[in-house]
Backbone as CSV, one residue per row, in Angstrom:
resi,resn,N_x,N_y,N_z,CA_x,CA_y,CA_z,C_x,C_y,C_z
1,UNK,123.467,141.265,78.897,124.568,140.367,79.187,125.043,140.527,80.634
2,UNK,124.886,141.981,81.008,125.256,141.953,82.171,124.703,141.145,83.424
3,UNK,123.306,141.420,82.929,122.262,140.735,84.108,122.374,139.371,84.035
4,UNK,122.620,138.683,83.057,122.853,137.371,82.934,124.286,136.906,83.725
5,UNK,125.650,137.424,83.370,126.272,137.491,84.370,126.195,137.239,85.817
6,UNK,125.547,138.420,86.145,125.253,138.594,87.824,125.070,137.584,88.387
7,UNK,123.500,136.796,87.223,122.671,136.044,87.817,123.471,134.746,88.166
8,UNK,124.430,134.164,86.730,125.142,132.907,87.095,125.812,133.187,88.115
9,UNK,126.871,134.475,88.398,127.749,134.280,89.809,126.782,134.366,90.760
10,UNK,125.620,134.609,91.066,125.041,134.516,92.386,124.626,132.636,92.553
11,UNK,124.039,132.825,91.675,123.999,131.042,91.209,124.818,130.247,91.883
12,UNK,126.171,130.326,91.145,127.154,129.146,91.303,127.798,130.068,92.684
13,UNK,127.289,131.058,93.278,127.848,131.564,94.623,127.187,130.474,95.834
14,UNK,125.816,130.481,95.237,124.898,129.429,96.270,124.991,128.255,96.516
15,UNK,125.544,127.851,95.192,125.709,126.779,95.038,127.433,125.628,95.604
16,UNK,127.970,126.580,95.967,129.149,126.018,96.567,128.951,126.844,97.716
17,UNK,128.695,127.654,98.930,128.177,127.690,99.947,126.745,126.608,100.421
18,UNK,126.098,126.233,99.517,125.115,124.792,99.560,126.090,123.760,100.064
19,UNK,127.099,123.529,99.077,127.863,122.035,99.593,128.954,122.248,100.128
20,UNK,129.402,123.412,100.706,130.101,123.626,101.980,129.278,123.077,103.593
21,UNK,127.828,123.639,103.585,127.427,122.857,104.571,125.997,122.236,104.075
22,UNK,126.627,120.881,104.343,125.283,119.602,103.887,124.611,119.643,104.849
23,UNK,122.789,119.867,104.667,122.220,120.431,105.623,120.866,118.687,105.015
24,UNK,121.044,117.531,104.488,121.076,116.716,104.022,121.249,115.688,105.192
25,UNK,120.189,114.353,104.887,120.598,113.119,105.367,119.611,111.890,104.726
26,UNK,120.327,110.870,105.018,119.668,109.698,103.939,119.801,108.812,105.211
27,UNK,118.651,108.232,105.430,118.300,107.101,106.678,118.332,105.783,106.260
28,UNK,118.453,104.340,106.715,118.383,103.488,106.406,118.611,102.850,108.063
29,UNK,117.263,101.756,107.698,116.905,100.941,109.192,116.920,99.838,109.007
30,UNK,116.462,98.581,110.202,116.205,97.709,109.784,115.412,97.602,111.304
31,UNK,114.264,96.952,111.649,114.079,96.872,113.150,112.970,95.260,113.006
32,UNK,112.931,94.877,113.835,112.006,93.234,114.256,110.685,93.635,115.112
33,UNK,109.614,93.460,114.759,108.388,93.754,115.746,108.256,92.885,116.442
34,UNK,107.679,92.309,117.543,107.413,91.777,118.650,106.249,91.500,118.864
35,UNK,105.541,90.421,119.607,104.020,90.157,120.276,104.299,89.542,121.240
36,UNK,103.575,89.558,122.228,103.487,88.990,123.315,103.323,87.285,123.414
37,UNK,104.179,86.574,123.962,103.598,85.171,123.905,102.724,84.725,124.558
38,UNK,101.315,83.931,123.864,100.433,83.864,124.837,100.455,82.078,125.622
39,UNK,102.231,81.545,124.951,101.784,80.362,125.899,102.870,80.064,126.842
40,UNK,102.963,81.831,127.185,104.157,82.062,128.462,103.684,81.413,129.804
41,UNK,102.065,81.231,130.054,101.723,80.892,131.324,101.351,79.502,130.999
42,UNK,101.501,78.724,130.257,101.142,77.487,129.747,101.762,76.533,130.922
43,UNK,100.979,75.521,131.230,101.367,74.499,132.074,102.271,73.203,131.320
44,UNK,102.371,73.661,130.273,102.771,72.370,129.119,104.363,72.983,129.208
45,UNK,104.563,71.689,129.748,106.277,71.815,129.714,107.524,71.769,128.008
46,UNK,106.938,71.945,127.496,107.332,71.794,126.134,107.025,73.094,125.236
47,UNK,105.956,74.088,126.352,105.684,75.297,125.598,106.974,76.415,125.705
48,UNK,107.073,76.935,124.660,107.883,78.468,124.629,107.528,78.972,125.929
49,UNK,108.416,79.458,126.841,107.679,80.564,127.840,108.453,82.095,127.802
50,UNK,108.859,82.123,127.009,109.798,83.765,125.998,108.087,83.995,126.522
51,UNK,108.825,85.520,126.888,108.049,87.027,127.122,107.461,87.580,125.480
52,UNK,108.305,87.773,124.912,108.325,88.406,123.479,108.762,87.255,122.829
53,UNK,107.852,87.242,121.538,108.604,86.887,120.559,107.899,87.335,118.886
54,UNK,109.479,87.311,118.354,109.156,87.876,116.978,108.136,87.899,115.870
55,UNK,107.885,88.930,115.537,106.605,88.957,114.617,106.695,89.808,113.271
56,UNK,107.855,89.493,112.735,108.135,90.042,111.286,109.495,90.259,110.965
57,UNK,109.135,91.717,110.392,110.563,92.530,109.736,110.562,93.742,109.429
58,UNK,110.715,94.614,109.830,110.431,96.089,109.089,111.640,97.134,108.481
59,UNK,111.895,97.332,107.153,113.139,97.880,106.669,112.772,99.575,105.755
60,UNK,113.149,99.976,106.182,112.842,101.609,105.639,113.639,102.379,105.405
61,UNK,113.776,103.178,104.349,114.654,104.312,103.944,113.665,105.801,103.460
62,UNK,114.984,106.514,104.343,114.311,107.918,104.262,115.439,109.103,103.474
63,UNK,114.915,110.307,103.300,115.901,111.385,102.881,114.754,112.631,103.276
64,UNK,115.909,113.895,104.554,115.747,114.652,104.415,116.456,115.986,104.910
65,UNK,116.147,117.121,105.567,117.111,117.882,106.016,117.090,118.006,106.918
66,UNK,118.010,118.118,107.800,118.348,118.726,109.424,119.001,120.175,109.672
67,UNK,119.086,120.569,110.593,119.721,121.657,111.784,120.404,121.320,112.701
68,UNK,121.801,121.311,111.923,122.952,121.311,113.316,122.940,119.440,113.996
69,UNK,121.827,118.724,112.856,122.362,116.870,113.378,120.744,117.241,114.900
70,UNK,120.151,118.314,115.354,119.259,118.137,116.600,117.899,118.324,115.935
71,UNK,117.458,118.961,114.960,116.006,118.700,114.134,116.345,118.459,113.080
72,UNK,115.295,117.696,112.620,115.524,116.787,111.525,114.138,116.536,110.955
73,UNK,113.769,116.783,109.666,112.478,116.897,109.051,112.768,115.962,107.359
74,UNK,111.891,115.027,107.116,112.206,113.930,106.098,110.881,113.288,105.693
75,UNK,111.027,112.691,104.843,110.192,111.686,104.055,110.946,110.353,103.594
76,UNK,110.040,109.433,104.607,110.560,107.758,104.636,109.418,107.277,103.984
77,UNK,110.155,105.316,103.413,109.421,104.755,103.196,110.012,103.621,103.156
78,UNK,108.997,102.295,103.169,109.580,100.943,103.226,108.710,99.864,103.607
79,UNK,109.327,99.006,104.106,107.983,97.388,104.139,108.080,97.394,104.998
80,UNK,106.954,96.532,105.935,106.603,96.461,107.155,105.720,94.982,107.154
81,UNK,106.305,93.847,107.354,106.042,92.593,107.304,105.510,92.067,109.318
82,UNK,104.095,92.065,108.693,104.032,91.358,110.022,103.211,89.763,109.811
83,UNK,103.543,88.608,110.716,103.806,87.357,110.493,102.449,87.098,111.064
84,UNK,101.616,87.383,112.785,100.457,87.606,112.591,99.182,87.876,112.379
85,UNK,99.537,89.066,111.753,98.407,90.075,110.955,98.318,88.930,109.010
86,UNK,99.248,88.704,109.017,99.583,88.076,107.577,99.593,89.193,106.848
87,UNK,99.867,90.199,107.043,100.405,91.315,106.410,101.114,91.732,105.723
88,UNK,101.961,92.356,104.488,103.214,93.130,104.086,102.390,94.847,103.724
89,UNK,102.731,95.429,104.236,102.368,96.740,103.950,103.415,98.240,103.644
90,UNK,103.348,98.647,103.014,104.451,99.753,102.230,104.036,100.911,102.902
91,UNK,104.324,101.730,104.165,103.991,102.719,104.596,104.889,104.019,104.104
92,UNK,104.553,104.545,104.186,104.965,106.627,103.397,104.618,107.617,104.537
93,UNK,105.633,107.973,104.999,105.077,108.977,106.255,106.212,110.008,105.655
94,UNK,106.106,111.036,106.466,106.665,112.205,107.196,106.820,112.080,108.325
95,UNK,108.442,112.254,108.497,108.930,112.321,109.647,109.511,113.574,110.295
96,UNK,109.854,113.461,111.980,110.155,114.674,112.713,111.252,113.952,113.512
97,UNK,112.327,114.780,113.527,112.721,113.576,114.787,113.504,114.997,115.698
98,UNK,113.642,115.124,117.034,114.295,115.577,117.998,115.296,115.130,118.274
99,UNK,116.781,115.337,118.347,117.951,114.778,118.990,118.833,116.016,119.796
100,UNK,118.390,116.143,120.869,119.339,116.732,121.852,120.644,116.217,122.233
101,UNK,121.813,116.327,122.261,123.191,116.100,123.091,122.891,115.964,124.140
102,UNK,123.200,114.974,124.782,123.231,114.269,125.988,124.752,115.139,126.879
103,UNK,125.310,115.216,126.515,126.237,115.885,126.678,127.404,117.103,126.263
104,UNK,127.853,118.114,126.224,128.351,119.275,125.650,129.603,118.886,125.001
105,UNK,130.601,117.961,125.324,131.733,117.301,124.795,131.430,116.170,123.851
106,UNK,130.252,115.624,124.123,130.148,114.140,123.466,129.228,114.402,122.215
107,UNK,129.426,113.504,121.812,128.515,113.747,120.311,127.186,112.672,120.416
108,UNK,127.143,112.179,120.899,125.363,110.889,121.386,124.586,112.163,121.483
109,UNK,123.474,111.186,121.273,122.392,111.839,121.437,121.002,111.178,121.540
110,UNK,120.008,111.617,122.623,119.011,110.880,122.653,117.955,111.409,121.327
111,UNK,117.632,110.482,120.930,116.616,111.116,120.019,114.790,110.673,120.270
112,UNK,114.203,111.546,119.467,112.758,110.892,119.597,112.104,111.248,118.032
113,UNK,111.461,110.263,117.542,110.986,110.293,115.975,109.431,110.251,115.925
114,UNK,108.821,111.157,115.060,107.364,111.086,115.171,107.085,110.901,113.880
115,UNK,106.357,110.191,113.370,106.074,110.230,111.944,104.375,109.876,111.747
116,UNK,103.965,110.123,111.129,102.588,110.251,110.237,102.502,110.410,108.327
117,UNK,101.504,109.457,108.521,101.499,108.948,106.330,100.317,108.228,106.694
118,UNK,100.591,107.365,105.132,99.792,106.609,104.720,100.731,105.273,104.502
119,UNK,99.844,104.206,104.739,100.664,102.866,104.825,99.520,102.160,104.151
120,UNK,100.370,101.242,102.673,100.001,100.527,101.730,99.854,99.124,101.479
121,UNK,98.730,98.239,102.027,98.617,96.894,101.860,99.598,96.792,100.626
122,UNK,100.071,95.676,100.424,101.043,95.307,99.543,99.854,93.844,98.923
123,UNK,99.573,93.711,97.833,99.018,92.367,97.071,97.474,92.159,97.545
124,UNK,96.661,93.225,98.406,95.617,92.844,98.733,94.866,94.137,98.261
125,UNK,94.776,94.587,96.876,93.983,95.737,96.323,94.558,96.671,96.390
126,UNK,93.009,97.719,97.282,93.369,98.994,96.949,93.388,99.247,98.837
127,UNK,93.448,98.324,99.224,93.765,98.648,100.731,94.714,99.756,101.549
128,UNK,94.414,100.473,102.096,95.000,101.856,102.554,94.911,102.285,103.768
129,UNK,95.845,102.497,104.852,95.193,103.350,105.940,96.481,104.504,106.744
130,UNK,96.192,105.566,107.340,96.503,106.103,108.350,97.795,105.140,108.812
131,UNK,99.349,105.887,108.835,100.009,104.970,109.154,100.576,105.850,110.562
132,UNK,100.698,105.656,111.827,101.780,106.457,112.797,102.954,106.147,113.957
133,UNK,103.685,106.771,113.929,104.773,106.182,114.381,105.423,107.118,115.692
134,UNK,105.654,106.440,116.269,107.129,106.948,117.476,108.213,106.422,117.523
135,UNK,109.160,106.827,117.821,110.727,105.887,118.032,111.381,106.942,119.225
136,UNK,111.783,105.867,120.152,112.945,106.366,120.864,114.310,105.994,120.974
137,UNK,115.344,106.888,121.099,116.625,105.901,120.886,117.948,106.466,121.056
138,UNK,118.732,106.232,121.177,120.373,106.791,121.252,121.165,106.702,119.963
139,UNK,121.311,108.160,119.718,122.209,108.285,118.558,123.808,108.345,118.713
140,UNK,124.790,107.238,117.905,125.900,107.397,118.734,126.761,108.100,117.279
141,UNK,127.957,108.829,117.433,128.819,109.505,116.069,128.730,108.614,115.759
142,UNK,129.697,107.811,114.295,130.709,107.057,114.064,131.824,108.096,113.546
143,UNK,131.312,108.979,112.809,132.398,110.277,112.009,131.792,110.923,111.825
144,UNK,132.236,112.004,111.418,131.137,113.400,110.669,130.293,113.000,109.544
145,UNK,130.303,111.854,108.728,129.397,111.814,107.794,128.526,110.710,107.841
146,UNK,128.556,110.009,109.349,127.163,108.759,109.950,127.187,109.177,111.294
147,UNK,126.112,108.739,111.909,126.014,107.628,113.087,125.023,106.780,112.736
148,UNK,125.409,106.106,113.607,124.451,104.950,114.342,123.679,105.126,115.321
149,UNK,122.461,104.351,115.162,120.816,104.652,116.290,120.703,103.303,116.379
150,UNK,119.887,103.427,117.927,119.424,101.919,118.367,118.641,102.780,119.207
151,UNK,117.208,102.168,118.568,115.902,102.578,119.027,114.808,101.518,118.975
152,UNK,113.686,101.891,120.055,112.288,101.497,120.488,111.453,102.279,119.465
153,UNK,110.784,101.322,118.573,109.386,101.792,118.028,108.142,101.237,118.477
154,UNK,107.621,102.645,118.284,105.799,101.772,118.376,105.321,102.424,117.377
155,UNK,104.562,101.542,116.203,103.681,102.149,115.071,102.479,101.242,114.913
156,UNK,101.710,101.936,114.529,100.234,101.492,114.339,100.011,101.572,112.875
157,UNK,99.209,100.947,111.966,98.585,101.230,110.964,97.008,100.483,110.519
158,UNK,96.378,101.613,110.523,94.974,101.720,110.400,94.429,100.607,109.128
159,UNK,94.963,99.319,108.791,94.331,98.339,107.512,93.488,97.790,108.244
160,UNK,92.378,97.603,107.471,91.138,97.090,108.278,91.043,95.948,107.426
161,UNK,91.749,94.537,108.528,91.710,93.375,108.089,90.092,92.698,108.738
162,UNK,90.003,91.754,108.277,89.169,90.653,108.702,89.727,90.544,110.350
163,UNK,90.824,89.766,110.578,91.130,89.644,112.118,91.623,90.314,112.676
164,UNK,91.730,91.493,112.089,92.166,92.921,113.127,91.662,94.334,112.456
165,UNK,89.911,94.389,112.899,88.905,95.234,112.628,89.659,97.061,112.912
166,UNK,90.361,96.689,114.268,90.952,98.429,114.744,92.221,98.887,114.065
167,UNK,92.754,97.610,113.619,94.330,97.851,112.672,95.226,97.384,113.317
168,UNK,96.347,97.743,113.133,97.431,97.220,113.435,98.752,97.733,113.758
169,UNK,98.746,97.400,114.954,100.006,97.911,116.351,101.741,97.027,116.536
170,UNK,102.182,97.605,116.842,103.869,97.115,117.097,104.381,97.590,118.018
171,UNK,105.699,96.839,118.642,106.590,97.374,119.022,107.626,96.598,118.693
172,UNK,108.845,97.607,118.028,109.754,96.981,117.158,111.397,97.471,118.400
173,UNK,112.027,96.415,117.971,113.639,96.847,118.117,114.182,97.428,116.884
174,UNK,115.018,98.263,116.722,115.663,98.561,115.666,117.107,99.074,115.534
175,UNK,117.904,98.915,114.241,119.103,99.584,114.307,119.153,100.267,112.903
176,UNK,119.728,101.785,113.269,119.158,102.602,112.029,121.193,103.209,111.627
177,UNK,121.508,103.811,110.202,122.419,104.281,110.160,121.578,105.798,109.508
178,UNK,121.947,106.935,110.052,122.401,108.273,108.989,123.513,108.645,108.360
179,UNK,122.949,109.001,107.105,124.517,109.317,106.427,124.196,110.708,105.852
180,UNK,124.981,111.611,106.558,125.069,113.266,106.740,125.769,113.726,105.427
């Protein structure tokens, strides 16, 4: 009886020093990929001449743990709609992300996100490939239990379509919330 004792107070000792500090975070994004327009140099006065323009939708949610809000180690997932690949694909990575303080008073922070998985044709079989990612971006507070990110992605994923034999590349805008 005794040992049983012990064991629950060490237990429920851990267990409220656990949720004294939430070492926890749950991600949620939303970002737009981009392609280049190719009838920016067009002589046709009626053509688009936009630099960029939009080429989907990409929305993802993650959960995992950090150190102190500056490393941060997780597992995301979500859709990744691109308009000319004719694509929807469900990618699963592991993520890393770096966020240093930009400053000793301020709470921002630049961050940088690396992730690597597998990314899942959505309605076209058993289609599968190599999914990888970067993001750069500024993390701003809102309170102790969010901020807000506005970041540059570039991700690739390895589906070996008919019109894109090497796979398939991005660069997305995005706006992400953490909730600590």
């Amino acid at each position: 009886m005794k040992k049983l004792t012990h064991a629950l107070f060490l237990f429920f000792a851990f267990q409220v020093n656990a949720q004294k500090s939430n070492v926890t975070y749950h991600n949620l994004e939303l970002a737009m990929p981009f392609k280049g327009n190719p009838e920016r140099t067009s002589t046709d006065p009626n053509a688009n001449k936009s630099f960029l323009l939009p080429d989907g939708l990409s929305s993802k949610i993650g959960y995992g743990l950090h150190y102190k809000k500056s490393i941060s180690v997780g597992l995301h997932t979500g859709i990744d709609w691109k308009i000319s690949a004719k694509v929807v694909s469900a990618p699963v990575f592991a993520n890393l992300k770096f966020s240093p303080r930009l400053t000793e008073n301020d709470e921002s922070r630049l961050f940088v996100n690396l992730g690597y998985g597998r990314a899942f044709a959505l309605g076209r079989g058993d289609l599968s490939g190599k999914y990888l990612r970067g993001s750069l971006g500024l993390e701003a507070k809102d309170d102790e239990k969010q901020s807000l990110l506005l970041f540059i992605d570039i991700s690739r994923t390895d589906l070996v379509l008919p019109f894109y034999p090497e796979g398939i590349g991005s660069i997305s805008l995005g706006i992400a919330v953490n909730f600590f």
